[in-house]
C-alpha positions as CSV (number, residue, x, y, z in Angstrom):
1,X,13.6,7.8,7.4
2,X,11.0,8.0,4.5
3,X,9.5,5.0,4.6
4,X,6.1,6.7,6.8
5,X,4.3,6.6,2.7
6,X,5.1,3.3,1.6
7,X,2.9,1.7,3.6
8,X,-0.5,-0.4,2.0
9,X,-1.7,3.2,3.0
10,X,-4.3,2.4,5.6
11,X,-5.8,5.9,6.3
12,X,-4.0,6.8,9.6
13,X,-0.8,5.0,9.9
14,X,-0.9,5.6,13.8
15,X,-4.2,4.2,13.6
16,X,-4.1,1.4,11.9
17,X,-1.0,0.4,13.5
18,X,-2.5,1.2,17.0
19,X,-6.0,-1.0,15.7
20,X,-4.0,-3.8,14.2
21,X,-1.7,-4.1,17.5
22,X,-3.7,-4.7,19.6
23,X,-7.5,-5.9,17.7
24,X,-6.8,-8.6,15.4
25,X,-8.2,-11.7,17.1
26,X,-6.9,-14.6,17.9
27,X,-7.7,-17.3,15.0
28,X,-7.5,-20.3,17.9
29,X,-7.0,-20.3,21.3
30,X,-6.6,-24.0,21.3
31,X,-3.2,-23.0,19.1
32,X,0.0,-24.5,20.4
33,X,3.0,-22.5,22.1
34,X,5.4,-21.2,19.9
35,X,8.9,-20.7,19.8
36,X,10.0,-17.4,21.3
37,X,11.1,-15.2,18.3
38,X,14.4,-13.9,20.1
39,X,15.5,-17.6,20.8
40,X,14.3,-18.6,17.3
41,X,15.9,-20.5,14.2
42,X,18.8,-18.1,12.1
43,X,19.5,-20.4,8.8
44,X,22.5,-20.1,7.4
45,X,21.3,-20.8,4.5
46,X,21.8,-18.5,0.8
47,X,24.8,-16.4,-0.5
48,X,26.9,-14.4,1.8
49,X,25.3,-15.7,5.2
50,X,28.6,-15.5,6.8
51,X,29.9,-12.5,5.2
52,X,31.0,-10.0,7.5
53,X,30.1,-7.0,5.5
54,X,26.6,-7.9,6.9
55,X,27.7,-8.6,10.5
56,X,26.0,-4.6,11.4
57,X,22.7,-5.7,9.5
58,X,22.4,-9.1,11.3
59,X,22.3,-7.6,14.4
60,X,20.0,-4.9,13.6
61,X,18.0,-7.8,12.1
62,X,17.8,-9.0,16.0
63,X,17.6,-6.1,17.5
64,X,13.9,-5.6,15.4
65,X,13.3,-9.0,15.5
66,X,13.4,-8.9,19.7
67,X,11.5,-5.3,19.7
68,X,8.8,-6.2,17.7
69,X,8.5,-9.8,19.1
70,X,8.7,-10.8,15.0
71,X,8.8,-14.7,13.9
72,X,10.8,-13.7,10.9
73,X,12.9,-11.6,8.4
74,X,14.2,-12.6,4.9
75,X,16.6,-10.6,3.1
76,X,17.9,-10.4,-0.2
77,X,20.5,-7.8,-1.7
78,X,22.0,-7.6,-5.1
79,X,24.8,-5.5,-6.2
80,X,26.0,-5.3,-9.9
81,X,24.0,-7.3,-11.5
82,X,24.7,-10.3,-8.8
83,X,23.0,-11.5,-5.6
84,X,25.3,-10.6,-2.6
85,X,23.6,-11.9,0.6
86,X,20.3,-13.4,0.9
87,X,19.6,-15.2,4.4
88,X,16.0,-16.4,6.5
89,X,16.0,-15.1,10.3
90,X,13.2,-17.0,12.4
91,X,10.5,-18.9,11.7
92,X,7.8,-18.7,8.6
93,X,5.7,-20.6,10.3
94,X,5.7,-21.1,14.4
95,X,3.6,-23.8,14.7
96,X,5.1,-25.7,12.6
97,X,9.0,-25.0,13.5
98,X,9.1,-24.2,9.8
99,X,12.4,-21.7,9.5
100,X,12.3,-18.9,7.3
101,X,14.7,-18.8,4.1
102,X,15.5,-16.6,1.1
103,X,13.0,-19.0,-0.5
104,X,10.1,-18.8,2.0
105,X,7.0,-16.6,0.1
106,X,5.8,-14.1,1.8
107,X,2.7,-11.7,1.1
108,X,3.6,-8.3,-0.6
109,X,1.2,-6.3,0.2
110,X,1.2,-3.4,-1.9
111,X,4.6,-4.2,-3.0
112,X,1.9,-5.8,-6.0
113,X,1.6,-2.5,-7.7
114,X,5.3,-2.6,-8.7
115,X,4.4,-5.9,-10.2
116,X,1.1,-4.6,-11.7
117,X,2.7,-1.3,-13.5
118,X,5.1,-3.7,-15.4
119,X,2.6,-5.7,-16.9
120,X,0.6,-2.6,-17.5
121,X,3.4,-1.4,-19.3
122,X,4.4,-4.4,-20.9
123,X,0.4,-4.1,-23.0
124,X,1.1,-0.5,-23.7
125,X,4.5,-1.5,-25.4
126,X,2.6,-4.4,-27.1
127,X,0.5,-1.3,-28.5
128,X,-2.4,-2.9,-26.6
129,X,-3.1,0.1,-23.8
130,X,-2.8,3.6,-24.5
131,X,-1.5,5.2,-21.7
132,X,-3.0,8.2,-22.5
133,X,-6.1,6.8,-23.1
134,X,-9.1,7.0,-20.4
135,X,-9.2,3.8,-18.3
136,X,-13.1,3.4,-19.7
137,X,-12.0,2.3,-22.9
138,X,-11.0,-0.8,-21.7
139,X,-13.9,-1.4,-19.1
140,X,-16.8,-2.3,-20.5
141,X,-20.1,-2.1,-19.0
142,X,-18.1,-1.5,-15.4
143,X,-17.3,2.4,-16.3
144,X,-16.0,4.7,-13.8
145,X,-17.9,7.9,-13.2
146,X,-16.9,11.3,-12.9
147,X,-18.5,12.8,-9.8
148,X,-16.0,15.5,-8.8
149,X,-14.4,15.6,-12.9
150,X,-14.5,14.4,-16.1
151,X,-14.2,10.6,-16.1
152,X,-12.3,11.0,-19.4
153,X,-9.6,12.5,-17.3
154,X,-8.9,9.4,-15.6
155,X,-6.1,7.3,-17.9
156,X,-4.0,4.8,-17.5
157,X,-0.9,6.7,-16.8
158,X,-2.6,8.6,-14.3
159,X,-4.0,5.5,-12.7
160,X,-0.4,4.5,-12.5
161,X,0.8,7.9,-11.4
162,X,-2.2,7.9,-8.1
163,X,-3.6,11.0,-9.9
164,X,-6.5,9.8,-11.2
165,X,-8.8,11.0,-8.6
166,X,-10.1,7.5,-7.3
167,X,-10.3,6.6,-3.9
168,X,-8.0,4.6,-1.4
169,X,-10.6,1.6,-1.1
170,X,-9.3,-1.5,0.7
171,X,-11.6,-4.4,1.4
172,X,-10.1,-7.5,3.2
173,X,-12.0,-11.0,3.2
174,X,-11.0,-13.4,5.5
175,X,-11.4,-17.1,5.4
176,X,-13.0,-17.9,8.3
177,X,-15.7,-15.1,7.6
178,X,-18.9,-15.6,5.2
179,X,-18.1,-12.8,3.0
180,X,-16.6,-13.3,-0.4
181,X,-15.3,-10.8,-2.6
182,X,-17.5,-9.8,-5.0
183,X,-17.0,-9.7,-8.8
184,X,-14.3,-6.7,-9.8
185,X,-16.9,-5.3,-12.2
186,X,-19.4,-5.1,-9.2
187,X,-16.8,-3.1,-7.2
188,X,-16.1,-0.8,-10.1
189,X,-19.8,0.0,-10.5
190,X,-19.9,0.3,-6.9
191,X,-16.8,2.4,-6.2
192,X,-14.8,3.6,-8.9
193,X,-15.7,7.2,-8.4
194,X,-13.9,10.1,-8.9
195,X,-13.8,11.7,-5.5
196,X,-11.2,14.6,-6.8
197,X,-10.4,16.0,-10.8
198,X,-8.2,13.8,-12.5
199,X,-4.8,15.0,-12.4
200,X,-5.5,17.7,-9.4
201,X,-4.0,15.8,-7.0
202,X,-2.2,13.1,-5.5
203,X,-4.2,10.2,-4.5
204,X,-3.2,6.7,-3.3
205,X,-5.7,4.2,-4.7
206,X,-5.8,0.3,-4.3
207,X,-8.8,0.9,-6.3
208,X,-7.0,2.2,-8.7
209,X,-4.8,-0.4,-9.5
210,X,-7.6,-3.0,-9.0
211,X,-8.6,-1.5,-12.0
212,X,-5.7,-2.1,-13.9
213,X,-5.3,-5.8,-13.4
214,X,-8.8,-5.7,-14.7
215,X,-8.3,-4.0,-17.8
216,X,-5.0,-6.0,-18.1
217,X,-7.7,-9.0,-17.9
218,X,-10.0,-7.3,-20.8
219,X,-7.4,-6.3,-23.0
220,X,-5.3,-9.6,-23.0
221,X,-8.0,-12.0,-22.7
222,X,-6.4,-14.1,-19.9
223,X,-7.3,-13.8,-16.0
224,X,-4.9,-11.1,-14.2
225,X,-3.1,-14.4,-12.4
226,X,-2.4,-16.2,-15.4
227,X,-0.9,-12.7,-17.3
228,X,1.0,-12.2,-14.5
229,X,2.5,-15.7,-14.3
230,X,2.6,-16.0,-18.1
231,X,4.0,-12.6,-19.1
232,X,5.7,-11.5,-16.2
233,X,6.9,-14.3,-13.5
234,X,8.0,-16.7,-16.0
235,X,10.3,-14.8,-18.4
236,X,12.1,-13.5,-15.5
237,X,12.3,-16.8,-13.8
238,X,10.4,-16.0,-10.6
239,X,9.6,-19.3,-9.8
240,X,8.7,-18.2,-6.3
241,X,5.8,-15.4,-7.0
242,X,2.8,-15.8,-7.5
243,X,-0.9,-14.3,-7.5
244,X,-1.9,-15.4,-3.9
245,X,-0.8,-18.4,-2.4
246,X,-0.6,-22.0,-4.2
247,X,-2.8,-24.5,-2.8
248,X,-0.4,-26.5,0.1
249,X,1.9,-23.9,0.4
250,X,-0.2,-21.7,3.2
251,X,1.4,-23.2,6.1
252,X,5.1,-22.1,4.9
253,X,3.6,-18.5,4.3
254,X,1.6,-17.9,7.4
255,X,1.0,-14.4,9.0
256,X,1.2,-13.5,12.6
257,X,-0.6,-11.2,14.8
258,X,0.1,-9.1,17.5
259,X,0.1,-11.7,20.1
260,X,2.1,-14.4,18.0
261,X,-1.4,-16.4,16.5
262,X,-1.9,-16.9,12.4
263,X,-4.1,-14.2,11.0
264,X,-6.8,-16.2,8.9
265,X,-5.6,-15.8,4.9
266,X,-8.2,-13.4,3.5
267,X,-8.1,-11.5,-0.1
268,X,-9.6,-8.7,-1.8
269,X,-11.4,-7.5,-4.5
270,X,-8.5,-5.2,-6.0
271,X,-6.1,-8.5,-6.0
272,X,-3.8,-6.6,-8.8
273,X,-3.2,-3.7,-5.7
274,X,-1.9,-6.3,-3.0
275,X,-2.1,-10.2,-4.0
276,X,1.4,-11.1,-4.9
277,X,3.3,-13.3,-2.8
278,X,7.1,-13.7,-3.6
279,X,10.5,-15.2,-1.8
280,X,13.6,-12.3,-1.3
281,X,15.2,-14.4,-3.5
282,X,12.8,-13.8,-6.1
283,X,11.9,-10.4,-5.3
284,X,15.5,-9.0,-5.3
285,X,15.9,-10.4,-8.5
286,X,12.7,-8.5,-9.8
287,X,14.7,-5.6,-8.5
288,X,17.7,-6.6,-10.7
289,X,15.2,-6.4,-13.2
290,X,14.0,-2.7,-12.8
291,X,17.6,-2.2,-12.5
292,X,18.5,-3.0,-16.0
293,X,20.4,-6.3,-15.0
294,X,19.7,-8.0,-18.1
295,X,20.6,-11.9,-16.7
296,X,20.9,-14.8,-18.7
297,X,17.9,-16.8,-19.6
298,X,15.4,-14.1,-19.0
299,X,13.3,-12.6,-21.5
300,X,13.4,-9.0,-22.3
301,X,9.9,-8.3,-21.0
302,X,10.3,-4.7,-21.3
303,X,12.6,-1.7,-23.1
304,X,15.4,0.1,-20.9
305,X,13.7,3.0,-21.8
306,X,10.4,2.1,-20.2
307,X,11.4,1.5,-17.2
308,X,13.5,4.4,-16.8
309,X,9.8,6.2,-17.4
310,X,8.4,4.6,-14.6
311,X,10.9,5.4,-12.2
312,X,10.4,9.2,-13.4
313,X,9.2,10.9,-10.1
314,X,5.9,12.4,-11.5
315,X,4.0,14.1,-8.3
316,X,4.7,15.0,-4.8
317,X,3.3,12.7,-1.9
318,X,2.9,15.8,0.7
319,X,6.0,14.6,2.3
320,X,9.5,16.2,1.9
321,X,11.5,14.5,-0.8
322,X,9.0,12.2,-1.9
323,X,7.0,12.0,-5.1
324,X,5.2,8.9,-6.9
325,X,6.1,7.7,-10.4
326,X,4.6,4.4,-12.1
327,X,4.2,1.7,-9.6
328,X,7.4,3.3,-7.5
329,X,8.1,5.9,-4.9
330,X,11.0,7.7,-5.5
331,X,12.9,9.6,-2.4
332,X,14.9,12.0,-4.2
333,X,17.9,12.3,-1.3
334,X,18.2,9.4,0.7
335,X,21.6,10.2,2.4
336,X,23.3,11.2,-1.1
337,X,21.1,9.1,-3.5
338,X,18.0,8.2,-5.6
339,X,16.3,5.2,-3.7
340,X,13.3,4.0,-6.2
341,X,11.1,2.3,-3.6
342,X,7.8,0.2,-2.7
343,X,6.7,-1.0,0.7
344,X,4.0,-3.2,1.4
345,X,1.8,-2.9,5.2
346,X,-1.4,-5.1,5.6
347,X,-2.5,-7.6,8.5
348,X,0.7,-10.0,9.0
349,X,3.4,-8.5,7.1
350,X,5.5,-6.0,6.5
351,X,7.7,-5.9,3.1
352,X,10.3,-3.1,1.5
353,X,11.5,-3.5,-1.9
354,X,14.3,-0.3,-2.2
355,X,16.5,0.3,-5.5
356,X,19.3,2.6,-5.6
357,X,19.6,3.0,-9.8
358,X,22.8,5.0,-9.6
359,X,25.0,2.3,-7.3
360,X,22.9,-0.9,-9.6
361,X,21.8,-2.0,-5.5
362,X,18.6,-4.2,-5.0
363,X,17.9,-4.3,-1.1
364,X,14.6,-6.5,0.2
365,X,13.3,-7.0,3.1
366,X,10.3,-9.2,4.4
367,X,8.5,-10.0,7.6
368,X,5.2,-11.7,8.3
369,X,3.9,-9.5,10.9
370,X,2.7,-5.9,10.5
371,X,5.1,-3.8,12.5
372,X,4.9,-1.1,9.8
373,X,8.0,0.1,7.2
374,X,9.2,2.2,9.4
375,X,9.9,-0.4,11.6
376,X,12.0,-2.4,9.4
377,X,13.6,0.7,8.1
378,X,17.0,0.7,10.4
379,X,17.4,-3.1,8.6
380,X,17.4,-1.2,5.4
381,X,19.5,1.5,5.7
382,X,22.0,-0.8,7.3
383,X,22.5,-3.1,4.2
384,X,22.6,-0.3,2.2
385,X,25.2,1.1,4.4
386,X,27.3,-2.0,4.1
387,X,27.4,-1.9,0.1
388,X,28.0,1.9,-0.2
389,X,30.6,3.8,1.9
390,X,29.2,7.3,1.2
391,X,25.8,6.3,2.2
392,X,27.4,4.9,5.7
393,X,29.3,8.3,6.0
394,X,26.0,9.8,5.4
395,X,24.3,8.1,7.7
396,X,26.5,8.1,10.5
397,X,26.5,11.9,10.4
398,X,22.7,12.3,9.9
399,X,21.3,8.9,11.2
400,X,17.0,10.3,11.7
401,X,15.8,11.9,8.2
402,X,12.7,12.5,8.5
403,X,10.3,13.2,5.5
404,X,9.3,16.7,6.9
405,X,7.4,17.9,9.9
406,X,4.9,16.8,11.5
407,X,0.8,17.7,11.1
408,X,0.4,21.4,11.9
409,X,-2.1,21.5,15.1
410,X,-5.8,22.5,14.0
411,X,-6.9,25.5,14.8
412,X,-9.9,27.4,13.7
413,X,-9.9,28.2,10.0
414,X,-11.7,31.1,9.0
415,X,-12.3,30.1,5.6
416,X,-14.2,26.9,7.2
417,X,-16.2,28.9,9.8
418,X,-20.3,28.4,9.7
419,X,-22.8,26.1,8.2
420,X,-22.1,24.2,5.1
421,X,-24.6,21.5,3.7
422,X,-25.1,19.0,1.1
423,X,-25.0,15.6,0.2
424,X,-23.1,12.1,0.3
425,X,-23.9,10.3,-3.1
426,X,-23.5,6.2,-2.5
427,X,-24.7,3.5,-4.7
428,X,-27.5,3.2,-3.1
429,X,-28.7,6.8,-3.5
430,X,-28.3,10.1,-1.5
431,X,-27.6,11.0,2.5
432,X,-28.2,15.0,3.4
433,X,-24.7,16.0,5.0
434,X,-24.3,19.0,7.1
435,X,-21.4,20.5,9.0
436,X,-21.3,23.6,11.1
437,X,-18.0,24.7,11.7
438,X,-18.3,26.6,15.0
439,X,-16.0,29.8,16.6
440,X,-13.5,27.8,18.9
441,X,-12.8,25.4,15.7
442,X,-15.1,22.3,16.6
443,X,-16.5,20.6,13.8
444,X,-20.4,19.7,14.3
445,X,-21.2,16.6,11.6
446,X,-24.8,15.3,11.0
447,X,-25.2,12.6,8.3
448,X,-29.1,12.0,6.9
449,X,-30.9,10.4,10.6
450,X,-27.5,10.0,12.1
451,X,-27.0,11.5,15.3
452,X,-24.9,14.5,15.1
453,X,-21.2,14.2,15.9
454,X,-17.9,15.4,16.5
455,X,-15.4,15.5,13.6
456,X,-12.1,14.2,15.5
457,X,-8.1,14.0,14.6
458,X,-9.1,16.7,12.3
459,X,-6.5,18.0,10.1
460,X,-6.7,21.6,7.9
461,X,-3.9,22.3,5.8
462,X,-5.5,25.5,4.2
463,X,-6.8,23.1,0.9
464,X,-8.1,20.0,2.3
465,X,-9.9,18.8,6.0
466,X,-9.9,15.7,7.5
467,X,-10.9,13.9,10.3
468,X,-13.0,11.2,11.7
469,X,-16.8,11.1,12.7
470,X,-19.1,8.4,14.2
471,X,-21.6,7.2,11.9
472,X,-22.7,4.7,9.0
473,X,-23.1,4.4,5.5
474,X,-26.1,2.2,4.9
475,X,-24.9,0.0,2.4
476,X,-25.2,-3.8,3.1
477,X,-21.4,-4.1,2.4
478,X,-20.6,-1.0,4.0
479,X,-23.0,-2.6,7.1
480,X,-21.1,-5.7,8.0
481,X,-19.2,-4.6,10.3
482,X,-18.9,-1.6,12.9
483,X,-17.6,2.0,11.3
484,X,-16.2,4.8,11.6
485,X,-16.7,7.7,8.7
486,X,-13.2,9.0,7.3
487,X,-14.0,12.6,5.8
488,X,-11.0,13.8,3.0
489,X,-12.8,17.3,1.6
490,X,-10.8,19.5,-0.7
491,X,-12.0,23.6,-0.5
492,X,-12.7,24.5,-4.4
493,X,-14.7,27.9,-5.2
494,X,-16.6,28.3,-2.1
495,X,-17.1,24.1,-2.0
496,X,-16.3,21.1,-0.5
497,X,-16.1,18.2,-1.9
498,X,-14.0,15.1,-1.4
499,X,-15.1,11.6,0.1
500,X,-16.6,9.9,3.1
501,X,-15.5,6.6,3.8
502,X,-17.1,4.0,5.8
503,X,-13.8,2.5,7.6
504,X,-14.1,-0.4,9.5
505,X,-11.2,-2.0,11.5
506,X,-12.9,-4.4,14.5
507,X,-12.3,-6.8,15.4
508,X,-9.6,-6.9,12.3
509,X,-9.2,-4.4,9.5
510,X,-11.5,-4.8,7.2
511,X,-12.7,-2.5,4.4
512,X,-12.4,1.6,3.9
513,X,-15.2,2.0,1.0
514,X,-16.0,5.8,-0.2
515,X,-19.0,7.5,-1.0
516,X,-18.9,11.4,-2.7
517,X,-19.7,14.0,-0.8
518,X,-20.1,17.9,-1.4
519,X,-21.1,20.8,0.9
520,X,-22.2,24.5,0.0
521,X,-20.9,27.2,2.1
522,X,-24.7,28.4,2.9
523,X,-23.6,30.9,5.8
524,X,-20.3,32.0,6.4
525,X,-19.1,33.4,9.8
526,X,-19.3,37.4,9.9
């Protein structure tokens, strides 16, 4: 399996998955029963929905569907140039009876980048964007700053290629909550930090690709929703897709907690990381599109040759057999092939986009509950399986990949031992920081008038520590709801420096903002 980094990229995936289980609240208690989702409605519905080659993927479609107590599944597959089987399991919207189809729109989390990187691309052709050239040039006043590197060092491609050295960031806004998103420039002069060199390591960034649908904003003079829909949707005849959800059409695209009640709709402010809804129907033809299916009636919206680059693996993840390209992961040996793939986790869904260039196969796969890619996986592999024969040999012989081992268990580093202090740099000014690292490997934390704590789930793997600490960043938008402070520090030349992020995730996952921070090694263990 090698879906465990496709996911929206909440911080800790057992975390988030654990916190979004079982503390998103209910949005009305008043709400009425629903359908079971293992009695619900199967449409027959779209290409191939009786076509036995699928029978094995149907029932693992149930079999998830009944573990995971999900109200629905789309699918879409193409092959060739031509869609195979597309077919709605369940119900898009309980409440309302309303069955899912291939033509129900579902959120796409951060399936969006994919999205996002063509239309970046698309300007770059135009001679509009230079990849190559620092994302600053196309900011404005809202400029990113180098805190850990030069900000200069920050492009586009590298932006595209989560090297840029920007944060994760994720800030939800729900409906039926008084906070609004505030303007993208706002967050950028908030949080666009470097928090590592460009181009030193890999670094998944919402932010980051917030970014670009604001540039794509500056540079083309239209808003990043009407670019999309103009320049992308439309020439490829994605009639289904869209940037958010269309006024009236909620209800037929609602997501679903953990105890079967509608998750409020909420947004963000980096939209052009994860504010794309689309149908399986639509979305597997986006995949014939970064296949190279040319189809008739769409508009070559960009060369062969460019989307070959963005599928070029660029940098590894930190998991076996996985590196990132432009908008794309790319798992360089799933069971015999190249799968060129994006999946998509946030409250209420679950989506998988996976192409397989060398066999021309498009394989989607949609839900509207968060159950995680991993989840959904075993539908995957199954479709896959039922289009290419080597691939089912493969499986069948081999049928748990795994992207490598787990976490090595801390244990006392002696590199880390003794006192280290400094600072955490927010946007509203600077927090002392200091961390003694102590003999038996615990990890003492104090954060300006904080109370002192234990640094917990810490991880050490000889270039960068992690771990979580109890504590606040006193923002006001860092302030709205409870925390708890994510620490990511990278060792460099006798320093540590990385970011602290103010995570909160009750009573619902909410935001994961980041602040610098840097620590001196001022006394060393003898």
């Amino acid at each position: 399996m090698k879906r465990f980094t496709g996911v929206a990229r909440y911080r800790f995936l057992s975390l988030l998955v654990l916190t979004a289980f079982l503390s998103v609240v209910l949005l009305s208690s008043a709400a009425p029963p629903a359908p079971s989702p293992t009695q619900s409605h199967s449409s027959d519905e779209g290409l191939g929905a009786r076509d036995p080659r699928f029978d094995a993927a149907r029932a693992s479609i149930r079999e998830v569907m009944k573990r995971y107590a999900l109200p629905s599944i789309s699918v879409a597959v193409a092959k060739d140039g031509k869609i195979v089987w597309e077919q709605g399991f369940g119900w898009a919207n309980l409440e309302r009876k309303q069955p899912a189809t291939p033509d129900t729109m579902y959120s796409l989390a951060s399936l969006t980048k994919s999205f996002t990187a063509v239309a970046v691309m698309r300007l770059a052709e135009e001679g509009m964007i230079g990849l190559d050239a620092p994302a600053n040039a196309y900011l404005g006043q809202a400029r990113l700053r180098g805190l850990a590197g030069d900000a200069s060092g920050a492009t586009i491609r590298r932006i595209l290629e989560q090297t840029s050295g920007l944060p994760l960031h994720w800030d939800f806004f729900y409906n039926d909550e008084p906070h609004a998103p505030p303007p993208v420039e706002t967050t950028i002069l908030h949080y666009g930090i470097l928090v590592t060199p460009p181009g030193a390591v890999y670094q998944y960034s919402n932010l980051g690709y917030g970014i670009l649908g604001h540039i794509i904003s500056q540079v083309s003079g239209l808003g990043y929703s009407d670019y999309m829909h103009r320049e992308v949707f439309l020439p490829l005849g994605l009639t289904r897709t869209s940037v958010g959800i269309a006024l009236g059409l909620g209800p037929y695209a609602a997501r679903y907690d953990a105890k079967q009640q509608p998750i409020p709709f909420y947004t963000f402010d980096h939209v052009a990381a994860s504010a794309i809804y689309s149908s399986a129907h639509d979305l597997v033809r986006f995949g014939m599109f970064e296949l190279k299916d040319h189809q008739l009636g769409w508009q070559p919206i960009l060369k062969d040759a460019t989307i070959d680059e963005m599928h070029k693996p660029v940098v590894p993840i930190g998991f076996q057999g996985t590196d990132y390209a432009m908008g794309w992961f790319v798992h360089l040996d799933d069971h015999g092939y190249v799968d060129v793939f994006h999946s998509g986790e946030m409250p209420g869904v679950t989506t998988m986009l996976s192409l397989y260039p060398a066999a021309n196969l498009a394989v989607v796969v949609l839900t509207n509950k968060d159950i995680g890619p991993l989840a959904i996986e075993p539908v995957s592999e199954q479709i896959v399986a039922a289009m290419l024969p080597k691939y089912a040999a493969a499986l069948r012989a081999n049928p748990h990949e795994y992207p490598g081992p787990p976490d090595r268990p801390y244990s006392p580093a002696t590199e880390l031992a003794g006192r280290w202090r400094g600072r955490v740099l927010t946007w509203k000014g600077e927090i002392p920081l200091a961390m003694d690292v102590q003999a038996n490997g615990d990890i003492r934390v104090k954060l300006g008038d904080e109370p002192e704590a234990l640094l917990r789930q810490t991880r050490w793997d000889g270039r960068k520590l992690a771990g979580y600490f109890s504590g606040n960043i006193p923002t006001p938008d860092a302030d709205r709801y409870h925390t708890v402070l994510f620490a990511e520090l990278w060792l460099r030349d006798g320093t540590l420096s990385g970011e602290i992020n103010a995570e909160a995730f009750q009573p619902r996952p909410h935001y994961s903002l980041a602040s610098f921070a840097e620590l001196k090694h001022v006394l060393p263990a003898k």
